[in-house]
N, C-alpha and C positions, 0 to 999 in steps of 0.2 A: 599878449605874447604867445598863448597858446596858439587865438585862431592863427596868426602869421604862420607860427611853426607849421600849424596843419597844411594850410592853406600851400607851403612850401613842398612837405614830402607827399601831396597829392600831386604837386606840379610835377616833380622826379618820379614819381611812380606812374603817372603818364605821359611823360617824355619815356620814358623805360618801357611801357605797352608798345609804342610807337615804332620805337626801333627794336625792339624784340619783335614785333610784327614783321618790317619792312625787312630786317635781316634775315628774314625766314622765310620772306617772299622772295628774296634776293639767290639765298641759298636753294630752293624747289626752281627758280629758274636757270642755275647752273649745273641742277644735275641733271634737270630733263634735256638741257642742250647738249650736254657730255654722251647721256644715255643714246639721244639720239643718232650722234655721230660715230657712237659707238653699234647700231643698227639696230637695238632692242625694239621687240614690237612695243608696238604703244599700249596696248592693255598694260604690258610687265615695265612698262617707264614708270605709267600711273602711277601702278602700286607701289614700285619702290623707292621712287623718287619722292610722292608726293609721301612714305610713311616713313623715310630716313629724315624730310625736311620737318615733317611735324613731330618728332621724337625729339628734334636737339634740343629745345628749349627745355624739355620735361628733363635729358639726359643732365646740361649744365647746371638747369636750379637744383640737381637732387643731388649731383658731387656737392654740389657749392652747402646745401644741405647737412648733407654728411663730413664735411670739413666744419661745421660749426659744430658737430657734437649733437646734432639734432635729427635723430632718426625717425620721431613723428613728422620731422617737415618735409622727408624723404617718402611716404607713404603720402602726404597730402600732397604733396605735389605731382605723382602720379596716379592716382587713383582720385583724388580732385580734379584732376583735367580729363582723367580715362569718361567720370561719372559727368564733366561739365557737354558731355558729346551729347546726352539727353535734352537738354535746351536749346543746344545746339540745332539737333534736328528739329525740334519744337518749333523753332521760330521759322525755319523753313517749310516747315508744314503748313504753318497760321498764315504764311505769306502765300505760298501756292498751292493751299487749298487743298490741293489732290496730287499726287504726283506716283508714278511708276517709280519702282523697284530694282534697280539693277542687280539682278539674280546673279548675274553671269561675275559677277565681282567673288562672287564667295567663293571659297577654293579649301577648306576643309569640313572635315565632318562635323558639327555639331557638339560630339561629346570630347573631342580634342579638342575644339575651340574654349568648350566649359572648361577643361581641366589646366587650359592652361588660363585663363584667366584665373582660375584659384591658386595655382601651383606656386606663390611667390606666399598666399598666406598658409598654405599649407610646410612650409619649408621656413617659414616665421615661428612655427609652433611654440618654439620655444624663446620667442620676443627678438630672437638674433638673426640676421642674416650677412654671416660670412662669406670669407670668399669662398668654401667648399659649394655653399649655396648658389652665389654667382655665378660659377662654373656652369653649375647643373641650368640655370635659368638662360643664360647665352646656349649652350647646347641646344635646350628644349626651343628656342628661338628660331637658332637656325634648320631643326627638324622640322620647324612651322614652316620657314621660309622654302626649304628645299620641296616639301610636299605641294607647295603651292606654286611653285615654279614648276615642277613637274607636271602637274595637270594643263597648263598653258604652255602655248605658243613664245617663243623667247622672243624668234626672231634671226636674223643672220648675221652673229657680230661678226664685225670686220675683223682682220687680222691684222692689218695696219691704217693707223690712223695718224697724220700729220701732227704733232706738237703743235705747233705754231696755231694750230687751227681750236685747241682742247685750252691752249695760255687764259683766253680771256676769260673762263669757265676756272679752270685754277684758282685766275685773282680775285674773280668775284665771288669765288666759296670764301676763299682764304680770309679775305675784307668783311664779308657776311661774318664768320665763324667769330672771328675776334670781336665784333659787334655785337653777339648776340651772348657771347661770356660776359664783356661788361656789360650790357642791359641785364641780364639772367642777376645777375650780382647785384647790382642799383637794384633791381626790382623786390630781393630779399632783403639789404639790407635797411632799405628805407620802410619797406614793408613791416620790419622788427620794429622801427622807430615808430611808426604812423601806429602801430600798438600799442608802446607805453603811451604814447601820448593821450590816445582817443581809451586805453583803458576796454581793450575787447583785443580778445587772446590771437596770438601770432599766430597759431596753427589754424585758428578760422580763416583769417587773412588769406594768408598762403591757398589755399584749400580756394577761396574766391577770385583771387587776384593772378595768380600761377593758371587757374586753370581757363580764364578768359583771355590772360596773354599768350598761353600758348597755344590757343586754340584759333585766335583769330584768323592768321593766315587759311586754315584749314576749313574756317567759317567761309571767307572770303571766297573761298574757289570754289566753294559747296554753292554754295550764293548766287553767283555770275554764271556756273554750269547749270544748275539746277531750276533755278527763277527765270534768269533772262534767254539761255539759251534752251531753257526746255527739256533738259537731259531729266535722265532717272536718276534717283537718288542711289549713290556711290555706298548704300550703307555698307556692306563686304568692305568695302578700304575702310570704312571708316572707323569698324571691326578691329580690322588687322591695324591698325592705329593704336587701339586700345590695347590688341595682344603685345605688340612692339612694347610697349609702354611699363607691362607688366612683368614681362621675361626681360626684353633688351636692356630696357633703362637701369630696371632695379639687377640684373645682372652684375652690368658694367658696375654699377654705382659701388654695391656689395662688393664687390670682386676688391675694388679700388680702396674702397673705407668702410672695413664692416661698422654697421651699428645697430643698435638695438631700437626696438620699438615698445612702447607703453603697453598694456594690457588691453587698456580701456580703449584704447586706437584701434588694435589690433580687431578686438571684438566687434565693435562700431563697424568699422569699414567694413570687417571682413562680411560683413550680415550685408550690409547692400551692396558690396560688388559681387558678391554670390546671385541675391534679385536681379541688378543690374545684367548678368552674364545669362540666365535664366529668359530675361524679359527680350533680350536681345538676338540671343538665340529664334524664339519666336515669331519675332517681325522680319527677320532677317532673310525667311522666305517669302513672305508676300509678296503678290503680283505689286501693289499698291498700300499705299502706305495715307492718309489724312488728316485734317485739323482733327479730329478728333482722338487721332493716336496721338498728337503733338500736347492734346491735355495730360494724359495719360505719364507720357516721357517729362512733363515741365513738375507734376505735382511729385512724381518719382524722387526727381532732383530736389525740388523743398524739402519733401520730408528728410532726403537726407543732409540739408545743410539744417536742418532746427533740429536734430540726432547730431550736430556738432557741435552746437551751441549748446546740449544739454549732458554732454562730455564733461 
């Protein structure tokens, strides 16, 4: 009876990968058509397109989070998918060996990047983060965003753009969006289940399962640009992925449902998305980047999943 039961909420927790993927690849294809029609250059499509469509999944599983009363699942789920970018790049390193750096992606300073990767556990201090807190993190968000839009090229957006022509871009956000609420949803609640079952705590879970589902799409295009087509490694977006992640998500989320976070979470995480922010900072200028930094980002990442199993 158990193995069935397992054997069931792994089949729903990967049907739920699937379409939390495909919805996400669905939604970064209606916004870069929208963006486009709308005349943004394509550097500024990139980034915004590709860090609004990698954000939703982190955005829905952390409300749906914080609607359960669970404000460590709300930290694991963005800061487990912020930290799962390290194996991430790992395995595109072990795959292309060597690859260039796209310098040109990074678009702020350094100690503004650091500060706002901290600024959500800094503003945690006291285990809470309200809406007074939200406020200030969507702020500090779009201060990120406007600086980086102002160092780049926009583009010449149109002043009028035909409806009819923006509809199929609409429906496919709209169809995406509601697909990736109920995947976001299946993916936590069966994930709480496949816990008691197997007997190994939801917050790891979440932390492993969140941060590979939300990440794949973003794996996927890394992947295909990077390996097959040859491109530089996008690290700058992938950066501003993780800032999004940190100020946006937990903004909105906070703003919507304060909740509180455990001590021992708080200190845990906050010690390696510090290193994490620190380490990245670092590589983030190199010309090049290789398999040998990709050991470096993969063992990073272990130590900090066996620092959550030791939570």
């Amino acid at each position: 009876m158990v193995i069935s039961e397992i054997f069931i909420q792994l089949l729903i927790i990967g049907a739920s990968f699937f379409i939390l993927a495909y919805s996400s690849d669905l939604i970064l294809f209606s916004l870069k058509d929208y963006a486009q029609k709308l005349g943004l250059s394509k550097f500024l499509l990139g980034f915004t397109a590709v860090s609004i469509a990698s954000i939703l999944p982190e955005m829905i599983a952390s409300i749906i989070g914080a609607m359960m009363g669970k404000g460590e699942i709300v930290f694991a789920t963005v800061f487990g998918s912020n930290l799962f970018k390290f194996p991430m790049i790992a395995a595109v390193l072990f795959v292309a060996k060597k690859v260039g750096n796209d310098t040109e992606s990074i678009g702020n300073a350094p100690i503004l990047t650091l500060f706002l990767s901290l600024l959500p556990l800094i503003l945690a201090y006291d285990t809470n983060l309200g809406r007074a807190d939200g406020v200030i993190l969507i702020i500090a968000y779009l201060i990120y965003l406007y600086s980086f839009i102002h160092s780049h090229q926009i583009g010449k957006i149109k002043k009028r753009v035909a409806l009819k022509s923006l509809s199929k871009d609409i429906l496919i956000f709209i169809g995406s969006f509601v697909a990736l609420i109920l995947s976001a949803r299946f993916l936590l609640v069966h994930t709480l289940s496949f816990s008691q079952v197997v007997k190994i705590p939801f917050y790891f879970l979440v932390i492993v399962f969140i941060g590979i589902g939300a990440s794949l799409s973003q794996t996927r295009v890394i992947f295909r640009n990077v390996v097959e087509k040859k491109e530089k490694l996008p690290y700058g977006n992938v950066l501003g992925v993780m800032i999004a992640n940190s100020t946006l998500v937990l903004g909105v989320t906070s703003f919507l449902r304060p909740f509180t976070i455990p001590v021992h979470v708080l200190i845990n995480v906050g010690i390696f998305v510090f290193i994490g922010s620190v380490v990245s900072i670092y590589f983030i200028s190199k010309d090049e980047l290789n398999w040998k930094h990709g050991i470096l980002f993969f063992v990073f990442y272990l130590l900090f999943l066996i620092a959550q199993v030791l939570v």
